[in-house]
N, C-alpha and C positions, 0 to 999 in steps of 0.2 A: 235687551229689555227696553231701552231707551231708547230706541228705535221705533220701537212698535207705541211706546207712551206717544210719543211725537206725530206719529200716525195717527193714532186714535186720535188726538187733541186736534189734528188738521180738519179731520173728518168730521169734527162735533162745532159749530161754529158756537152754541150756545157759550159752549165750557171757554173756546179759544176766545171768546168776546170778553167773556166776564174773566182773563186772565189781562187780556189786551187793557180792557179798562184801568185796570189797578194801575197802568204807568202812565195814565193822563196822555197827554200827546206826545210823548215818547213811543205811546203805542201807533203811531205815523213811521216812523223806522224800522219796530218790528215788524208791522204788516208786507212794507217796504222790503225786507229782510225775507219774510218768508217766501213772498209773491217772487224774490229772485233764485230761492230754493228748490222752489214748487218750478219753475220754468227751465232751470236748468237742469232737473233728473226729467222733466219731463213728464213723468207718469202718474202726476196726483192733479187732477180737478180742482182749479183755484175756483172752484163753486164756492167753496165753502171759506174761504179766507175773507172772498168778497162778502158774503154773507155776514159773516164777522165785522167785516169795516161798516157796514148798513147800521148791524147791531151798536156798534162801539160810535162811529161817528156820524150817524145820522146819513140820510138819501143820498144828499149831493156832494158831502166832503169823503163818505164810503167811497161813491162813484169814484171824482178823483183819487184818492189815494189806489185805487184797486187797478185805475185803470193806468195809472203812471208807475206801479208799481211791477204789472206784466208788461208793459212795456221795455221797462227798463230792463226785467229778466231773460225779455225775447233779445235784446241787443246783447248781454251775457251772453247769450245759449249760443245766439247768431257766431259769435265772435269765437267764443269756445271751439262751437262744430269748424268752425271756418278756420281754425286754425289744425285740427284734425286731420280734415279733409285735404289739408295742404300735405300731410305728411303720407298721404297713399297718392296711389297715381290719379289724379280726377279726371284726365283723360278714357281709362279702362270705364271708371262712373258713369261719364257720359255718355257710354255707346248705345246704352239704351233707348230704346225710340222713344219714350217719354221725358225720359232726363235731357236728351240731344235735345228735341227739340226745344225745352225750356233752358235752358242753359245757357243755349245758343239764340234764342230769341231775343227781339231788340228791347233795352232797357223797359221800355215806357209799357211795353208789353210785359214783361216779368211782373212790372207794379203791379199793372190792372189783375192779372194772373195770383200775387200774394194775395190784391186786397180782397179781392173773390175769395179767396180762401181762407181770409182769416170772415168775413162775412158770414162765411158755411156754419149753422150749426152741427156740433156734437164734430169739429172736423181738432182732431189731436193738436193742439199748438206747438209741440213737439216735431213735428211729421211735419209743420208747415217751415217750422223754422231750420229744421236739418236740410227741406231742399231748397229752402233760400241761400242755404250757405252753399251749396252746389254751383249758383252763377255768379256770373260777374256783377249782380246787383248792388249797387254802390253802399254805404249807410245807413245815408240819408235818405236816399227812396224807400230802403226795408225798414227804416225806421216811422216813416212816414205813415206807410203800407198797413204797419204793425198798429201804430195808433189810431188811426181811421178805422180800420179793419173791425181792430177788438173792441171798440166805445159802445158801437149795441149789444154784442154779447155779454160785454161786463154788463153795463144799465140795466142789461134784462136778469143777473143774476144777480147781483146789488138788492135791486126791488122783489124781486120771489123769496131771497134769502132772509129780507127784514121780512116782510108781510106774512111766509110762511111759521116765524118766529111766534108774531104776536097773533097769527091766528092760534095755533097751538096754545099758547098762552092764556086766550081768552077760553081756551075752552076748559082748563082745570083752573 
C-alpha cells in the first residue's frame, strides 16, 4: 500500500510540492533523494518531481536542483548497472551488432553518441544509462554526457511543470 501512496505522490507534482515545501530547503535533499530513486528503478518520469522543484523552488533554483539531481541518479544507475554487468559475461553482450559497435567505438565517439541520446526526447534515461554502462566510457565523460545532455530536457520540464500548474490554477 505504501508503495502505490509513493507512486501516486510521485505522479501528482501539486501534492509532492506542497509536501516538499513544509521542509523549507531541506526539501533540496529530498528532491535530491527522489531524483536518485526515480533514476535508478528507472521507470517513473522525473517529469513530475521536476515540476515539483518549479513549484516549491521557483524557475531557476527548480532547474538546478532537478537537474543536478538526475544527474547525480544517472551516475547511481551508471555505477549500479556497471557493476552488474561486470558479473555476466560482457563479451556474449557485445556481440550484438549494435552493442559491438558502440562499445567498441572510440571514447569521444561514445560521448557524442550518449549526449545525442540524452538530447532525444521522450528517449528512457534508463535505456541510455544501462548501455553506457556497456562500454569502456570513463565517468567523467558519462558524467559530462549526462549533464550537457539532460539541461534542455529538464528546463523544458521545469517550465511546462510550473506554468501548467498556474494555468490550471487561474482557471478555478
Amino acid at each position: 500500500m505504501n508503495i502505490i501512496v509513493g507512486i501516486n505522490l510521485l505522479l501528482n507534482p501539486e501534492k509532492l510540492a506542497e509536501i516538499m515545501d513544509d521542509f523549507g530547503m531541506a526539501a533540496i535533499l529530498i528532491s535530491l533523494a527522489l531524483n536518485i530513486v526515480v533514476s535508478v528503478l528507472g521507470v517513473i518520469p522525473t517529469f513530475f518531481i521536476s515540476g515539483a522543484n518549479a513549484l516549491v523552488f521557483g524557475l531557476p533554483l527548480g532547474f538546478a536542483v532537478s537537474l543536478i539531481g538526475e544527474t547525480i541518479g544517472a551516475y547511481i544507475s551508471y555505477k549500479l548497472y556497471n557493476k552488474g554487468i561486470k558479473k555476466i559475461d560482457k563479451e556474449s553482450i557485445r556481440r550484438g551488432k549494435w552493442s559491438k559497435s558502440f562499445a567498441n567505438s572510440g571514447l569521444w565517439k561514445q560521448f557524442f553518441l550518449l549526449l545525442i541520446a540524452r538530447l532525444a526526447p521522450f528517449m528512457p534515461s534508463g535505456v541510455v544509462t544501462f548501455a553506457a554502462a556497456w562500454t569502456k566510457m570513463n565517468v567523467l565523460m558519462f558524467m559530462t554526457a549526462t549533464f550537457i545532455g539532460k539541461a534542455p530536457s529538464i528546463a523544458a520540464e521545469v517550465w511546462v511543470g510550473h506554468d501548467v500548474f498556474y494555468f490550471v490554477r487561474s482557471l478555478f
